[in-house]
PDB file with SEQRES, HELIX, SHEET and CRYST1 records, atoms N, CA, C and O in Angstrom:
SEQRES   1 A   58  UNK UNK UNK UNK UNK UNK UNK UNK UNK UNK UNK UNK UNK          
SEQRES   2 A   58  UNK UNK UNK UNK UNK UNK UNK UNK UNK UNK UNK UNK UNK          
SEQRES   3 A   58  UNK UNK UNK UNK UNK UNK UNK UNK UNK UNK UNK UNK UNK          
SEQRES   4 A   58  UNK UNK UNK UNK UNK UNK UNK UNK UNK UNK UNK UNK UNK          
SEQRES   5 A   58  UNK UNK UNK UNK UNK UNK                                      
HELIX    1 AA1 UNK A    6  UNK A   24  1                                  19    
HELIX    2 AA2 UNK A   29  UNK A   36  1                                   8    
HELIX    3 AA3 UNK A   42  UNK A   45  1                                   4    
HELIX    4 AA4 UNK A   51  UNK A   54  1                                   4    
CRYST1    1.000    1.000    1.000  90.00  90.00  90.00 P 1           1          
ATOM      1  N   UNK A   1     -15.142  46.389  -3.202  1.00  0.00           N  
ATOM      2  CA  UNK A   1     -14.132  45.401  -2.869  1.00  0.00           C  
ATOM      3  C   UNK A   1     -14.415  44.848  -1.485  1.00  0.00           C  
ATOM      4  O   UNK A   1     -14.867  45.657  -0.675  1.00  0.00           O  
ATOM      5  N   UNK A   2     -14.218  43.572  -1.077  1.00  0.00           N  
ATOM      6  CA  UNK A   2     -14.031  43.088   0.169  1.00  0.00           C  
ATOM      7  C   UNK A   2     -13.215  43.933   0.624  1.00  0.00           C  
ATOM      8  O   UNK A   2     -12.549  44.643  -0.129  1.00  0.00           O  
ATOM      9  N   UNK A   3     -13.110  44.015   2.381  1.00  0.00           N  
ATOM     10  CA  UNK A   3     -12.480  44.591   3.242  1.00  0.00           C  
ATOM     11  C   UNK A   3     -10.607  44.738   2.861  1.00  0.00           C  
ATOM     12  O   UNK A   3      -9.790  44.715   3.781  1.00  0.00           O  
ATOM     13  N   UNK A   4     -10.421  44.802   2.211  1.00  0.00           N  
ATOM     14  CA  UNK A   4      -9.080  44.996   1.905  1.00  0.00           C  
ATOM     15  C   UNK A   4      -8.191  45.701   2.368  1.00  0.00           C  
ATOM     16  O   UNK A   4      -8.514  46.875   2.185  1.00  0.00           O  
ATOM     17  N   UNK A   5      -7.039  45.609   2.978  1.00  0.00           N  
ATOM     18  CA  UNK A   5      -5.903  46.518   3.339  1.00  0.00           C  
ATOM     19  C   UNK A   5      -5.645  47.476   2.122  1.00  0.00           C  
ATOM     20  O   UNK A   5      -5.869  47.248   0.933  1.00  0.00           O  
ATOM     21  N   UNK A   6      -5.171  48.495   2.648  1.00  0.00           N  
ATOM     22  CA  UNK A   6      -4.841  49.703   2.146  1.00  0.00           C  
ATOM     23  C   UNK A   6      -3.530  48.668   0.962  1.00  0.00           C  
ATOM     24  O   UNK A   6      -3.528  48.719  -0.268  1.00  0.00           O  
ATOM     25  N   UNK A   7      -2.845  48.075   1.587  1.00  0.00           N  
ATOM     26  CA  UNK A   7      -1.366  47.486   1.309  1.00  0.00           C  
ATOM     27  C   UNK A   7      -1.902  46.565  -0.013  1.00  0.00           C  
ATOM     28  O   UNK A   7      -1.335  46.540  -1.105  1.00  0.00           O  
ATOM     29  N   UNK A   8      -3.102  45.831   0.337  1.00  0.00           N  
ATOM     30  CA  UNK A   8      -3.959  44.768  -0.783  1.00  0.00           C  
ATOM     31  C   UNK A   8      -4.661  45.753  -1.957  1.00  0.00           C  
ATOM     32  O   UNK A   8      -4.632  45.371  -3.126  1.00  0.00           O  
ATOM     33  N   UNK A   9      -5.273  46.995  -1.613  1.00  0.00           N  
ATOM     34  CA  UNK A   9      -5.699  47.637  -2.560  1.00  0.00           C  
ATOM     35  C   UNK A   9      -4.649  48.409  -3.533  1.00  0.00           C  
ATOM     36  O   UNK A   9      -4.975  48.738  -4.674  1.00  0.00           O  
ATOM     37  N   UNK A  10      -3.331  48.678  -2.978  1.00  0.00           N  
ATOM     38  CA  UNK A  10      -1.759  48.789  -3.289  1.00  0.00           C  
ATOM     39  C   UNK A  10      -1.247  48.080  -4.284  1.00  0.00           C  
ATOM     40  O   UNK A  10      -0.513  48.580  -5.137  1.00  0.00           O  
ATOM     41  N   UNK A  11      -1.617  46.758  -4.255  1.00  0.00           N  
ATOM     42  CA  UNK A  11      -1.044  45.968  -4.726  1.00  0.00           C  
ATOM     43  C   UNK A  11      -2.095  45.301  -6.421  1.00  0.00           C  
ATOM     44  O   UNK A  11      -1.858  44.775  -7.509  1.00  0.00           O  
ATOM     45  N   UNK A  12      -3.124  45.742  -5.707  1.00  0.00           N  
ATOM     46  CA  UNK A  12      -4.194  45.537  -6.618  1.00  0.00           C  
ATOM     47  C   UNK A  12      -4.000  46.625  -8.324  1.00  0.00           C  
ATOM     48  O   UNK A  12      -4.116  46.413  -9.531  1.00  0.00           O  
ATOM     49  N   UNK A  13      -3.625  47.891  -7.346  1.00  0.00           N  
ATOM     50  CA  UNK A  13      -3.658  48.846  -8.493  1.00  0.00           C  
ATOM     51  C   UNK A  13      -2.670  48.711  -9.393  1.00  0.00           C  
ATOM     52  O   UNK A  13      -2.743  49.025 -10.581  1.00  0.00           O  
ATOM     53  N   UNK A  14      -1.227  47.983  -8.523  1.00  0.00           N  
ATOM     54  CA  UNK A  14       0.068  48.236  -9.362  1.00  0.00           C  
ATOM     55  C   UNK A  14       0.135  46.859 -10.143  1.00  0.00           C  
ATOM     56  O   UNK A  14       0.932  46.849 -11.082  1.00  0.00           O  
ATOM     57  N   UNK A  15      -0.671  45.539  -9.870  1.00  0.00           N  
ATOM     58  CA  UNK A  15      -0.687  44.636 -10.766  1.00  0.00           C  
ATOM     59  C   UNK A  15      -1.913  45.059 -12.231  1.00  0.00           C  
ATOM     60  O   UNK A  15      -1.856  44.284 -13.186  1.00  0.00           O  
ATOM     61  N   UNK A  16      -2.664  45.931 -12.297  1.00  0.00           N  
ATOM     62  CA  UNK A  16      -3.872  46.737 -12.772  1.00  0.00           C  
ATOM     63  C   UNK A  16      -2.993  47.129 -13.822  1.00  0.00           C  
ATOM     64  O   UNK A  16      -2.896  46.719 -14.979  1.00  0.00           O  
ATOM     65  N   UNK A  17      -2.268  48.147 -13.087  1.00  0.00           N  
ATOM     66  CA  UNK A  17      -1.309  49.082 -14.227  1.00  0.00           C  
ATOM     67  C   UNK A  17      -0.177  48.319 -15.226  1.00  0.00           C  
ATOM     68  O   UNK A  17       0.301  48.880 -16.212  1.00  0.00           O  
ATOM     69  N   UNK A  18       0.159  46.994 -14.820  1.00  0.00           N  
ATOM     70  CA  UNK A  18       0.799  46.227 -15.191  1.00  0.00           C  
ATOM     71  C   UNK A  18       0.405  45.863 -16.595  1.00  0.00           C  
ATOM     72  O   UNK A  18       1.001  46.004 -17.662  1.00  0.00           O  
ATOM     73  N   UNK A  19      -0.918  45.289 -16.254  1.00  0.00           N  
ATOM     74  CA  UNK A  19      -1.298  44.718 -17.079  1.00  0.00           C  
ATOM     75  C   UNK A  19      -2.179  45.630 -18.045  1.00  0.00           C  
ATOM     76  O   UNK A  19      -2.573  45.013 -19.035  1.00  0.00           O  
ATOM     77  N   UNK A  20      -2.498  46.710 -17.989  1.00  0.00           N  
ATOM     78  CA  UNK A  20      -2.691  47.603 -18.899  1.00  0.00           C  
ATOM     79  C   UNK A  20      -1.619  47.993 -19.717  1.00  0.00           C  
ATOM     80  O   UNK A  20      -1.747  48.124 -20.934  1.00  0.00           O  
ATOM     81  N   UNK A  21      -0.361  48.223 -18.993  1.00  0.00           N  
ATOM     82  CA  UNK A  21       0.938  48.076 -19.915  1.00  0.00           C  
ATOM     83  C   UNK A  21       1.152  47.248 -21.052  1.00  0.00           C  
ATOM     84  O   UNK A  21       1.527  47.656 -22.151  1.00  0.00           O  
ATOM     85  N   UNK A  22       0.785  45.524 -20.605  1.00  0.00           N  
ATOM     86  CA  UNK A  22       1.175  44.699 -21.434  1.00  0.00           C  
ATOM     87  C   UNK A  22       0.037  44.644 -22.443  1.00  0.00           C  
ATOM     88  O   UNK A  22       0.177  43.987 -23.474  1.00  0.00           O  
ATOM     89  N   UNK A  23      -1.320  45.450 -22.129  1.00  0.00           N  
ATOM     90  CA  UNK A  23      -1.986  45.478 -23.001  1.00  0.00           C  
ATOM     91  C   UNK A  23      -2.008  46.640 -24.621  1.00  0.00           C  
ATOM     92  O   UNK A  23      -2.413  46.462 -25.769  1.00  0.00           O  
ATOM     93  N   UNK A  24      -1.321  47.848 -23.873  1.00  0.00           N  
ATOM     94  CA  UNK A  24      -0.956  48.812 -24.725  1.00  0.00           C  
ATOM     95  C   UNK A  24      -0.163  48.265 -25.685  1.00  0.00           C  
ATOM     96  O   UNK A  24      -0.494  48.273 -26.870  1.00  0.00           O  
ATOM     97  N   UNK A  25       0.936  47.752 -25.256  1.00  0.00           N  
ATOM     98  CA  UNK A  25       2.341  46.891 -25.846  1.00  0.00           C  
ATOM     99  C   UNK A  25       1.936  45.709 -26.667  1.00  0.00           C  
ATOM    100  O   UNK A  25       2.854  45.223 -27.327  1.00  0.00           O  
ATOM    101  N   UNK A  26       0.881  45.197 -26.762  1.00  0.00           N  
ATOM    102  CA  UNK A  26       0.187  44.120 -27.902  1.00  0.00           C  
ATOM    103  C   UNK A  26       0.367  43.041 -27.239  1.00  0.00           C  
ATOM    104  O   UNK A  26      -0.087  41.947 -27.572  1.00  0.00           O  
ATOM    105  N   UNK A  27       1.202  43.318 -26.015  1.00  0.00           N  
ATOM    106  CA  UNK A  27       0.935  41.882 -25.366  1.00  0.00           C  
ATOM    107  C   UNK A  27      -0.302  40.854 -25.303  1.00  0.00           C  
ATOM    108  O   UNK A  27      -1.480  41.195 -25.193  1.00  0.00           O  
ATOM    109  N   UNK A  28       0.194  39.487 -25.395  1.00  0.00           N  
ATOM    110  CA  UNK A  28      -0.916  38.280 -25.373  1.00  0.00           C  
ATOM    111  C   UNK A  28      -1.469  38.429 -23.950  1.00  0.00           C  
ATOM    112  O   UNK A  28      -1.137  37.499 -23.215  1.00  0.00           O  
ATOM    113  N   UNK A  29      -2.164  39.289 -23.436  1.00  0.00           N  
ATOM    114  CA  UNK A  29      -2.705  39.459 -22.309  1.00  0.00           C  
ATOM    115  C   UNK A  29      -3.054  37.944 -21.701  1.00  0.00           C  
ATOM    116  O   UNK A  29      -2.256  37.334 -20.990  1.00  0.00           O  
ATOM    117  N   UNK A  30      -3.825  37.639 -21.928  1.00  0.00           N  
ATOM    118  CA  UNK A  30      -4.166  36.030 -20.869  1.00  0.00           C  
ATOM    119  C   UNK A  30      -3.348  35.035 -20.747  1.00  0.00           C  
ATOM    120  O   UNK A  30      -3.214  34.367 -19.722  1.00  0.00           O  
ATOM    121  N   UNK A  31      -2.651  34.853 -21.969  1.00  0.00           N  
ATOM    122  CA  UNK A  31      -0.788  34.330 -21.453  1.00  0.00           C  
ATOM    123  C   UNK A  31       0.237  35.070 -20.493  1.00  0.00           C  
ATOM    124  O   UNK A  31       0.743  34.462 -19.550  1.00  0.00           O  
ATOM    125  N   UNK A  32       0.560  36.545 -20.788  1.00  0.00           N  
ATOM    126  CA  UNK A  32       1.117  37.248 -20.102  1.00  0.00           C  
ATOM    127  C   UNK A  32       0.646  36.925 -18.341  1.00  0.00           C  
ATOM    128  O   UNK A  32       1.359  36.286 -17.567  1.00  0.00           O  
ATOM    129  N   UNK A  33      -0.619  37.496 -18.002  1.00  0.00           N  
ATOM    130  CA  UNK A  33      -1.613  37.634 -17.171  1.00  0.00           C  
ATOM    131  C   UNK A  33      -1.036  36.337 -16.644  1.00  0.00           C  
ATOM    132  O   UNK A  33      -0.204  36.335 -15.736  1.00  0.00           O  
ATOM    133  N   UNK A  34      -1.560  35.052 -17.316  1.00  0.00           N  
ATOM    134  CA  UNK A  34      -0.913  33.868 -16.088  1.00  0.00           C  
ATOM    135  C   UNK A  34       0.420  33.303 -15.835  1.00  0.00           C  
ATOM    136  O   UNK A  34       0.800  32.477 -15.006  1.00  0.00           O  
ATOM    137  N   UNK A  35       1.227  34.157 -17.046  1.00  0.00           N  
ATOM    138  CA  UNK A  35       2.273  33.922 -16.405  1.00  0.00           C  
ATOM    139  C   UNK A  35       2.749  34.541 -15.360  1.00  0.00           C  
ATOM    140  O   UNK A  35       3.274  33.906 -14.445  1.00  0.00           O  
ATOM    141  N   UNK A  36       2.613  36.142 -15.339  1.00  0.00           N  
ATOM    142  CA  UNK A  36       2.781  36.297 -14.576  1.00  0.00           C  
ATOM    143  C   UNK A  36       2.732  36.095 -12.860  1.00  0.00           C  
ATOM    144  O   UNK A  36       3.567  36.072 -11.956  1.00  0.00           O  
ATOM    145  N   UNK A  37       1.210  35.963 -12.979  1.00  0.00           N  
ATOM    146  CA  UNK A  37       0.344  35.013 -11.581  1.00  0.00           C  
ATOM    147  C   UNK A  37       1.111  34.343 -11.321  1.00  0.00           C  
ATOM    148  O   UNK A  37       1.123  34.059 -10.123  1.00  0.00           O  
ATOM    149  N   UNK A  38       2.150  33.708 -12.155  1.00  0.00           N  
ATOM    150  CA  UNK A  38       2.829  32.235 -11.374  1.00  0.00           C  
ATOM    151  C   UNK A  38       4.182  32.805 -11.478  1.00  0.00           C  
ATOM    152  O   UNK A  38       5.003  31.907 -11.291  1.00  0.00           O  
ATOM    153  N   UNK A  39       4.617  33.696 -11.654  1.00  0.00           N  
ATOM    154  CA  UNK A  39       6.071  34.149 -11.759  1.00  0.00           C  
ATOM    155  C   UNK A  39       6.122  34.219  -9.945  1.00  0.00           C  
ATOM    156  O   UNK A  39       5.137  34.298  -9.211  1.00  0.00           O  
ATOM    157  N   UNK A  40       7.729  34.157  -9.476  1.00  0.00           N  
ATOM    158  CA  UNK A  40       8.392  35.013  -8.461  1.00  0.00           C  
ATOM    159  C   UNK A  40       8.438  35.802  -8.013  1.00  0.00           C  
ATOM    160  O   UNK A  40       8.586  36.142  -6.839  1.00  0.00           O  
ATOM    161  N   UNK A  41       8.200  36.676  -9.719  1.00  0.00           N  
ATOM    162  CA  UNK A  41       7.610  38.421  -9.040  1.00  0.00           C  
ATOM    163  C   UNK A  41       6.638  38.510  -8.199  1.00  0.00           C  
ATOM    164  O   UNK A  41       6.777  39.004  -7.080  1.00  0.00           O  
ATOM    165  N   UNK A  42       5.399  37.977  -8.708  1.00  0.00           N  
ATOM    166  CA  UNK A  42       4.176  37.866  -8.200  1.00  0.00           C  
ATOM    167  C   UNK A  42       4.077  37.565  -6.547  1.00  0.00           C  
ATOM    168  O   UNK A  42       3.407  38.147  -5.694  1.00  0.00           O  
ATOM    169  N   UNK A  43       5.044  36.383  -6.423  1.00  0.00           N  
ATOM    170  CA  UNK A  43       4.680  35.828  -5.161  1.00  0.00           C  
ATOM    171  C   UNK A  43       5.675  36.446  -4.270  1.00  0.00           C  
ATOM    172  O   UNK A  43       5.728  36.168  -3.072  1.00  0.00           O  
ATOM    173  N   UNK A  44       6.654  37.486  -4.985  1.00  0.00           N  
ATOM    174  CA  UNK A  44       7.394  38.097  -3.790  1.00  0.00           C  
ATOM    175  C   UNK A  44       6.108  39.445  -3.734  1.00  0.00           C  
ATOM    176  O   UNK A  44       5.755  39.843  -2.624  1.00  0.00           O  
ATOM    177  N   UNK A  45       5.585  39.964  -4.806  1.00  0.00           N  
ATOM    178  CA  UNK A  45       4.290  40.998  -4.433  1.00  0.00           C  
ATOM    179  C   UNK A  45       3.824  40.594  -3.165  1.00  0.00           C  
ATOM    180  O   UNK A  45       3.872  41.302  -2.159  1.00  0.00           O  
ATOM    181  N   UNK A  46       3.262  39.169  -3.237  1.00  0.00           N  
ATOM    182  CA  UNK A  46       2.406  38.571  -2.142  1.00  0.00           C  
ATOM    183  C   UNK A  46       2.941  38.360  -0.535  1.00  0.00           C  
ATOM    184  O   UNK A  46       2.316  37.901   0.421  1.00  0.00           O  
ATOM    185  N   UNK A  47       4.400  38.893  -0.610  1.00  0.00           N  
ATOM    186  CA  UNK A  47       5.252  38.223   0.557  1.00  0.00           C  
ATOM    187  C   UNK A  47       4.869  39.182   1.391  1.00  0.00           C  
ATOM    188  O   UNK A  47       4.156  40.018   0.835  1.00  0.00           O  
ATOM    189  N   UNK A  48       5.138  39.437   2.865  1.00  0.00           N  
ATOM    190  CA  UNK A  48       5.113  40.128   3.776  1.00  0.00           C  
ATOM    191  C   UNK A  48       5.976  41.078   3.783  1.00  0.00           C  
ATOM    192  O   UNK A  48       5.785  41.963   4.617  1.00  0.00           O  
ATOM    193  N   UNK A  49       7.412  41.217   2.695  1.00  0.00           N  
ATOM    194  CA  UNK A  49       8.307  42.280   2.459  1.00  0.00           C  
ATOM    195  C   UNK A  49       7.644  43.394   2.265  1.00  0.00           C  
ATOM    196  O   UNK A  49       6.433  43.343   2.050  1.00  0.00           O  
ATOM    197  N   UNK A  50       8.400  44.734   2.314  1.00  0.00           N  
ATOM    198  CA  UNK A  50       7.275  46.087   1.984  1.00  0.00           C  
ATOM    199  C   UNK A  50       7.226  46.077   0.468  1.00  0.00           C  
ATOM    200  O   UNK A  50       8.146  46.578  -0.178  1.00  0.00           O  
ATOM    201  N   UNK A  51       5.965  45.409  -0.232  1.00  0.00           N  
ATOM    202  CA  UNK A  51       5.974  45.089  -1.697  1.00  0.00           C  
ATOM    203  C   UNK A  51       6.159  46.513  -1.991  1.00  0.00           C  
ATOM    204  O   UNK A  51       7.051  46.790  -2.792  1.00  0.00           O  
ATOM    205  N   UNK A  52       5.414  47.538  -1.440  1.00  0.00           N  
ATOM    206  CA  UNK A  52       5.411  49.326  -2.186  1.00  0.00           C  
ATOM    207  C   UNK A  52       6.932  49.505  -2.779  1.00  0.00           C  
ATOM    208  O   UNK A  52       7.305  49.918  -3.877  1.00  0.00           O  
ATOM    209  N   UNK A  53       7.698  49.023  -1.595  1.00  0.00           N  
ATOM    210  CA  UNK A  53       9.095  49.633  -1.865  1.00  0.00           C  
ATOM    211  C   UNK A  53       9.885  48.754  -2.940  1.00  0.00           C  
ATOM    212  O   UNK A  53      10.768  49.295  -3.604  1.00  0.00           O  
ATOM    213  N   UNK A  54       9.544  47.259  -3.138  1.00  0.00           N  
ATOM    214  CA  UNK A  54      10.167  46.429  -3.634  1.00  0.00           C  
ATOM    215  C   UNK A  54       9.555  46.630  -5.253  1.00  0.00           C  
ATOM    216  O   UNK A  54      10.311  46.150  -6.097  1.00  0.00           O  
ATOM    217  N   UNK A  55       8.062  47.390  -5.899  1.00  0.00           N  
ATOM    218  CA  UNK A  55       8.005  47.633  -6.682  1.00  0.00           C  
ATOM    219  C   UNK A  55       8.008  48.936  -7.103  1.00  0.00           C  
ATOM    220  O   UNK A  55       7.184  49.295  -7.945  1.00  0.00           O  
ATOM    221  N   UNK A  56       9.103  49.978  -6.476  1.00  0.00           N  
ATOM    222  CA  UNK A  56       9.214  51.138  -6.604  1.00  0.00           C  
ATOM    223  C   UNK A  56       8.628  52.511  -6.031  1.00  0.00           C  
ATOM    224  O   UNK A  56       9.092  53.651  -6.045  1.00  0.00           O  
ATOM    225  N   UNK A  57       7.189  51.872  -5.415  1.00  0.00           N  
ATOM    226  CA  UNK A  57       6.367  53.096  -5.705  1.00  0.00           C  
ATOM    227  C   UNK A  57       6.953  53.713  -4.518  1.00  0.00           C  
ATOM    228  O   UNK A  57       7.547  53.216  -3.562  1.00  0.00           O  
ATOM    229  N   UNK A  58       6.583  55.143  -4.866  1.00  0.00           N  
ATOM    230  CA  UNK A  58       6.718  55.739  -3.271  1.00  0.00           C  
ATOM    231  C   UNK A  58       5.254  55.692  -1.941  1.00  0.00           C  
ATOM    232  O   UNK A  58       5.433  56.144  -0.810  1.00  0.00           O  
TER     233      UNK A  58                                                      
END                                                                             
């Protein structure tokens, strides 16, 4: 990976696991996948808020 923050490699794994979810689940992965990219969720992931805490993890 490029030089990535600990916080970017964080964020990397829990959008990863996401989408392995929606893949287990029969989800339309490459629809899912860009919707999501463009959802709210996504771009609050991307915000400067503590995303860890805002998507649960400890």
């Amino acid at each position: 990976m490029l030089n990535l923050t600990l916080e970017k490699r964080q964020l990397c794994d829990i959008q990863g696991r996401l989408f392995e979810l929606a893949l287990n689940n029969g989800y339309d992965c490459p629809l899912f996948i860009e919707a999501f990219m463009n959802s709210r969720a996504a771009a609050a992931l991307d915000d400067v808020y503590d995303r860890l805490q805002w998507a649960g993890e400890e």
